[in-house]
BAMAR-394576 format. One line per field, with one value per residue (C-alpha): residue in three letters; chain; x, y, z. Coordinates in steps of 0.001 Angstrom, whole numbers, always signed. Layout:
BAMAR-394576
lumnu [ALA,...] .
palo [A,...] .
px [X,...] .
py [Y,...] .
pz [Z,...] .
//
This chain:
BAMAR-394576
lumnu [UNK,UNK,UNK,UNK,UNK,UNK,UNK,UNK,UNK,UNK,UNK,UNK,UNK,UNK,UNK,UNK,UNK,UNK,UNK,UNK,UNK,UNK,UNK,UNK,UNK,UNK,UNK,UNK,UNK,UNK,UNK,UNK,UNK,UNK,UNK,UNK,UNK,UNK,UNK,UNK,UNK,UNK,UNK,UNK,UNK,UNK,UNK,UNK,UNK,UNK,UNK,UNK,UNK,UNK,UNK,UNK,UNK,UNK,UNK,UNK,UNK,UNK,UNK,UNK,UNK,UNK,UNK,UNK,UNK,UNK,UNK,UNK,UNK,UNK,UNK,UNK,UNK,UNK,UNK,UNK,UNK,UNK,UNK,UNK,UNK,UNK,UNK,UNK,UNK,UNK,UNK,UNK,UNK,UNK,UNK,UNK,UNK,UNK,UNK,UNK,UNK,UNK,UNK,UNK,UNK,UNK,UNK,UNK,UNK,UNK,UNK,UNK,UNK,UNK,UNK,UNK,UNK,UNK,UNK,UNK,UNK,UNK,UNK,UNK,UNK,UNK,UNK,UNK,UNK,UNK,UNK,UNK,UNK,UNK,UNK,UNK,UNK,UNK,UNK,UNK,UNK,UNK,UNK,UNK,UNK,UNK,UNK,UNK,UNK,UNK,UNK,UNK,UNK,UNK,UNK,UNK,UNK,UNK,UNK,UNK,UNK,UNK,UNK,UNK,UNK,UNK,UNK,UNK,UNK,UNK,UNK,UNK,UNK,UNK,UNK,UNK,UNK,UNK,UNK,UNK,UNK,UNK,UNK,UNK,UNK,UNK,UNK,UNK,UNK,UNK,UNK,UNK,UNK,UNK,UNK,UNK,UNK,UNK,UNK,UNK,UNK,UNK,UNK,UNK,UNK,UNK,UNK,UNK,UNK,UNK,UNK,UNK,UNK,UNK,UNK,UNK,UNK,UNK,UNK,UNK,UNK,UNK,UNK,UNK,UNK,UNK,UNK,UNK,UNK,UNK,UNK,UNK,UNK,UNK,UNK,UNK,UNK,UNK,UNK,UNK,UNK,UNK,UNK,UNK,UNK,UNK,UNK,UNK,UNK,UNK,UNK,UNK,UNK,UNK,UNK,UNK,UNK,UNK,UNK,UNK,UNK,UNK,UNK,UNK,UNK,UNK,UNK,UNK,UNK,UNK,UNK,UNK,UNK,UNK,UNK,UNK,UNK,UNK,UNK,UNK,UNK,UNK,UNK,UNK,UNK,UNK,UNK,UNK,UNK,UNK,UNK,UNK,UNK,UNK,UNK,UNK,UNK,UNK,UNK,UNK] .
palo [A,A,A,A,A,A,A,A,A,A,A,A,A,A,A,A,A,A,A,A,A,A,A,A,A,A,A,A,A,A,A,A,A,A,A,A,A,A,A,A,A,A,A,A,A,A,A,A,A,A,A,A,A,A,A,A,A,A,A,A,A,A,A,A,A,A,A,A,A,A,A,A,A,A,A,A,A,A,A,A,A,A,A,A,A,A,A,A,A,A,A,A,A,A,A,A,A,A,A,A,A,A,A,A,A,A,A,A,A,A,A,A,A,A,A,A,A,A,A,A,A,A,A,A,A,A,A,A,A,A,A,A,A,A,A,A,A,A,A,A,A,A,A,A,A,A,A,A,A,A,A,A,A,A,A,A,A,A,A,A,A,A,A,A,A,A,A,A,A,A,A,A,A,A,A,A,A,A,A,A,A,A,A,A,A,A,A,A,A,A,A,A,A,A,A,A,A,A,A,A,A,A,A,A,A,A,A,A,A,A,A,A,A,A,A,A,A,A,A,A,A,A,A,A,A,A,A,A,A,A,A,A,A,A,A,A,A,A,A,A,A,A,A,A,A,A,A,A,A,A,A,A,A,A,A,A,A,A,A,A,A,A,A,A,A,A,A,A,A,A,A,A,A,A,A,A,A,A,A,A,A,A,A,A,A,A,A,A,A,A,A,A,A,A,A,A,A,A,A,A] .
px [+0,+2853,+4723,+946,+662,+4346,+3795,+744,+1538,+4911,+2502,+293,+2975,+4379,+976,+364,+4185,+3316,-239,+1707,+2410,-1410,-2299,-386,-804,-4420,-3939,-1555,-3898,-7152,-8124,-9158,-11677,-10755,-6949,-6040,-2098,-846,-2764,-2411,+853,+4394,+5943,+9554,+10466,+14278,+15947,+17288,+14523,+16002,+17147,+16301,+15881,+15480,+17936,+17268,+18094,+16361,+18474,+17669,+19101,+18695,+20633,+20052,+21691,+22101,+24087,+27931,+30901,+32430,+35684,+34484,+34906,+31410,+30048,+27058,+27160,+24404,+23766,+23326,+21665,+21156,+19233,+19299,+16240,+15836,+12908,+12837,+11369,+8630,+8065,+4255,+2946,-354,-611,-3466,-3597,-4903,-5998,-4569,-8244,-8564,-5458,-6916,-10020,-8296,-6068,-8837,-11139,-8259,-8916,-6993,-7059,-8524,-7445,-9831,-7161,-4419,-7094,-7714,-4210,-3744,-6602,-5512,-2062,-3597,-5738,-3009,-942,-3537,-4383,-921,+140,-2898,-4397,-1043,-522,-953,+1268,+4545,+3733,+3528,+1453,-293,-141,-3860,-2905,+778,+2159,+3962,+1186,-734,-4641,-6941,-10327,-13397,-15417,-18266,-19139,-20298,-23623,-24564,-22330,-23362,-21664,-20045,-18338,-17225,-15631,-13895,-12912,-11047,-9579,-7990,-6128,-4884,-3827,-2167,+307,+1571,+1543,+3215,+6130,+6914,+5455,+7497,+4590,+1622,-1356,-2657,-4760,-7483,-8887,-12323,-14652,-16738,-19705,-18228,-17350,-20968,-22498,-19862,-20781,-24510,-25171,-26328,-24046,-27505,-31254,-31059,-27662,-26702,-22440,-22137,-19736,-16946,-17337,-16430,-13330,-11874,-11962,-11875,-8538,-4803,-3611,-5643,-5480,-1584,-1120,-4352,-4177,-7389,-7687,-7891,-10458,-10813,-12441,-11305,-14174,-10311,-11282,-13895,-14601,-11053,-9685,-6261,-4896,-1204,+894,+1238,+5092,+7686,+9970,+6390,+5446,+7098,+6664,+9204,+8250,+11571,+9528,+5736,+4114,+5924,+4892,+7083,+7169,+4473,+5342,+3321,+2397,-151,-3102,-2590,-95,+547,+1755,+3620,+3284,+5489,+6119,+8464,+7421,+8593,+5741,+4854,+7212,+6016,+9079,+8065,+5254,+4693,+3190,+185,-2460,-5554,-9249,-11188,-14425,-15892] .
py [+0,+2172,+1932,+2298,+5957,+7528,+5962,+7971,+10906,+11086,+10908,+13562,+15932,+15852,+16511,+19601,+20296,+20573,+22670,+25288,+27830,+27677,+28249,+31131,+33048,+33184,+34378,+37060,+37879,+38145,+41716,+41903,+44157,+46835,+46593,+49644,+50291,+49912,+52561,+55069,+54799,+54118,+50337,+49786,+46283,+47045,+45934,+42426,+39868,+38753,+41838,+42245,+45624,+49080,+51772,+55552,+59280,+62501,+65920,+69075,+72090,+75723,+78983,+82220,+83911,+87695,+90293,+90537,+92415,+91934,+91652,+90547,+86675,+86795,+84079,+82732,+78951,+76596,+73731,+70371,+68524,+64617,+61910,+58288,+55677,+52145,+50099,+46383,+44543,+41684,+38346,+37246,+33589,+32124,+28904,+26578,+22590,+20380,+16377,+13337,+12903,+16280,+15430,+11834,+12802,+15947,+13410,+10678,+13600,+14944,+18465,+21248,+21807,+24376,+27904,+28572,+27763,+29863,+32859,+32915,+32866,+35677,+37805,+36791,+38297,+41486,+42132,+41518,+44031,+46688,+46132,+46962,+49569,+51760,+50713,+49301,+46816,+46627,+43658,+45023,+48188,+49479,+52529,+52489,+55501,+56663,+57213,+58390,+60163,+63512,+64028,+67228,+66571,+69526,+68888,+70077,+72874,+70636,+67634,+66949,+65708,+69236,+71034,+73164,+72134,+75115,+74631,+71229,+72610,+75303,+72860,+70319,+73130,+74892,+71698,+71407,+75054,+74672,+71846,+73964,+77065,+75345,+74041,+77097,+76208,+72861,+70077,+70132,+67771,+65560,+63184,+63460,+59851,+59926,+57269,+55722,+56914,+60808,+59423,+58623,+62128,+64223,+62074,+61791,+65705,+68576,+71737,+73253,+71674,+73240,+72301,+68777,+68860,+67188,+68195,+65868,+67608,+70895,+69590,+67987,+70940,+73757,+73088,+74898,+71699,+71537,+75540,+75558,+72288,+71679,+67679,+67154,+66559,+62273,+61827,+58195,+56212,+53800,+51350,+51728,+55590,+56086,+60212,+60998,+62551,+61761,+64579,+64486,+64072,+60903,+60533,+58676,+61625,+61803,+58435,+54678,+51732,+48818,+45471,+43553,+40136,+40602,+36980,+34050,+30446,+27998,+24264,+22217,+19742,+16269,+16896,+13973,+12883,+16110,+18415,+22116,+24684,+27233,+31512,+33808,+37266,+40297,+44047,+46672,+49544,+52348,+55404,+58948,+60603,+64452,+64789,+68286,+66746,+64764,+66356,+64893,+66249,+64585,+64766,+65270] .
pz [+0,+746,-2693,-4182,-2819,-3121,-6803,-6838,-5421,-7746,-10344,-9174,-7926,-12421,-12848,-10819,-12053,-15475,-14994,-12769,-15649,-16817,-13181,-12242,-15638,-15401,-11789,-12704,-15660,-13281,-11717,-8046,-6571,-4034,-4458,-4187,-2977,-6432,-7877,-4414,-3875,-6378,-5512,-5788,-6462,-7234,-4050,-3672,-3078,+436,+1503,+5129,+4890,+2616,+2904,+1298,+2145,+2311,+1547,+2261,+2594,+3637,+2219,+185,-2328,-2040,-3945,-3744,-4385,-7812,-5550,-2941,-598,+1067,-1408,+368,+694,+1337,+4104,+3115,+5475,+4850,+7402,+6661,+7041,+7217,+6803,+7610,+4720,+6301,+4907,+4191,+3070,+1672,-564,-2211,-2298,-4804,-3203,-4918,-5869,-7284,-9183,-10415,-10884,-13629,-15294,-15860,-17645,-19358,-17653,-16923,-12769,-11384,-10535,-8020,-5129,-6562,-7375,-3592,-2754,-4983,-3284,+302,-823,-2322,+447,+3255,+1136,+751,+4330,+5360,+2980,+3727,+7347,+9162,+11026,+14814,+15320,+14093,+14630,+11455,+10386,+6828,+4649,+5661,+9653,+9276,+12141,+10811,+8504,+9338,+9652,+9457,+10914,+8564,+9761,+9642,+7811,+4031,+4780,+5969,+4251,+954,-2437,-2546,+1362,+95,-2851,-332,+2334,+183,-2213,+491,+1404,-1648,-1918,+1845,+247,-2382,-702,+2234,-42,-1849,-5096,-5245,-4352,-5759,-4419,-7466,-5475,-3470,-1936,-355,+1996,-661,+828,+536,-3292,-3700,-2351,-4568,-7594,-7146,-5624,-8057,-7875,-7701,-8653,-12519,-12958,-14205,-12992,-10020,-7307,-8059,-11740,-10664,-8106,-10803,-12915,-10686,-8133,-8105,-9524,-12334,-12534,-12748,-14960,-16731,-15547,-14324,-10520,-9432,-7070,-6214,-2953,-759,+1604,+4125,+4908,+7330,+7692,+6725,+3491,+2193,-311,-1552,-4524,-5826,-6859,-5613,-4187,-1679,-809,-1976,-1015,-1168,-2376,-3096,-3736,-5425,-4611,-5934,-6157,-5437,-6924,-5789,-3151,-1828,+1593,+3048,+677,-992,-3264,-2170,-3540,-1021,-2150,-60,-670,+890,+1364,+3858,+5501,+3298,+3861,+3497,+2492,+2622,+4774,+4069,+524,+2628,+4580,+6103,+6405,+9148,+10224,+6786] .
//
């Protein structure tokens, strides 16, 4: 009985082998709903897979210029200033099994297997990743990029559901006005990210009962960033924001986040009366890298 099953489960295992490539290309070519971190915020996958941590830099520096002497030495210089970070990059695992009968039951129909199990595996992954990336995570103490400390929050003057179109349009246009005035005219907000329900009121609500542009029309059109580049204004939702607001500029110099190993399955493997296949991937926290180029609006 013994020699039966390793005979059979060598069997199965060449099978499940040879079906991988079919499995995990339709997974990679399937879109999931509500995954939003790749879309929010830029991922670097550059670093080493196994690196056990992510290194970068922020310079700044401070210094004016001013009007000299053709012969004179009183060149003003400026002041470099340069701080290092580190991020330690955490490993995460999910996998999906396929039973001997499964298997057998495939090869007798002359069937491809399933991708049911790997599709969940995929969407356990995406969702532990968004959930990270944008809510934290309490256990290793890691903050996600809608609850960052540094980040300056600005609570609304009162909140959207009793607020006129026209105080909405003011309250989340002066945010965006307070990031670019705030750098000097160097960051400009290009994002805005709302709780869906807010999404749904500024998409659904009138500007006024004869006009047919809804709020979220006239944001998009009307704003400094649009104003000064004439890029229209993104305005997306997220079901992760709860009353909160999230405005910044979405470029890497603002906020990254490292990824040095996007899920990756590894060969199938006989374990019991079935044949698994093992997914692990590698990502460090979300890092806001000039704070000044996030604010929040709460109690909207």
């Amino acid at each position: 009985m013994q020699a039966s099953y390793l005979l059979d489960a060598q069997a199965a295992l060449g099978f499940v082998t040879s079906q991988r490539s079919h499995i995990e290309s339709e997974v990679l070519e399937r879109e999931y709903p509500e995954i939003k971190y790749s879309t929010l915020i830029p991922v670097d996958t550059q670093a080493p897979e196994f690196a056990a941590s992510v290194t970068f830099f922020a310079q700044d520096h401070t210094g004016r210029a001013k009007f000299i002497n053709g012969k004179g030495s009183d060149v003003p210089l400026v002041n470099l200033s340069r701080s290092k970070f580190e991020q330690t990059v955490n490993m995460g695992g999910i996998g999906y099994d396929f039973s001997l009968e499964e298997i057998g039951a495939a090869q007798d129909a002359n069937v491809k297997l399933s991708t049911e199990g790997a599709n969940a595996a995929r969407q356990a992954y995406e969702q532990h990743v968004d959930a990270v990336a944008l809510s934290g995570e309490d256990q290793l103490g890691v903050e996600g990029f809608f609850d960052m400390t540094g980040v300056t929050s600005t609570a609304a003057s009162k909140t959207f559901a009793t607020s006129t179109p026209q105080e909405i349009l003011a309250e989340l246009n002066d945010e965006l006005t307070a990031i670019y005035k705030g750098s000097l005219g160097v960051d400009m907000a290009d994002t805005i990210v709302l709780p869906l329900d807010i999404m749904g009121r500024l998409s659904s609500t009138q500007l006024a009962p004869e006009s047919d542009m809804m709020i979220i029309d006239l944001l998009r059109r009307s704003n400094i960033y649009t104003a000064e580049t004439g890029r229209e204004l993104n305005i997306t939702g997220s079901h992760r924001l709860s009353g909160k607001a999230v405005i910044y500029r979405r470029d890497p110099a603002v906020v990254k986040m490292h990824m040095p190993m996007p899920l990756r399955f590894i060969a199938p493997q006989p374990v019991g009366l079935s044949i698994v296949t093992l997914g692990m991937y590698r990502f460090a926290p979300v890092n806001i890298r000039r704070p000044g180029a996030v604010r929040y609006l709460t109690g909207i």
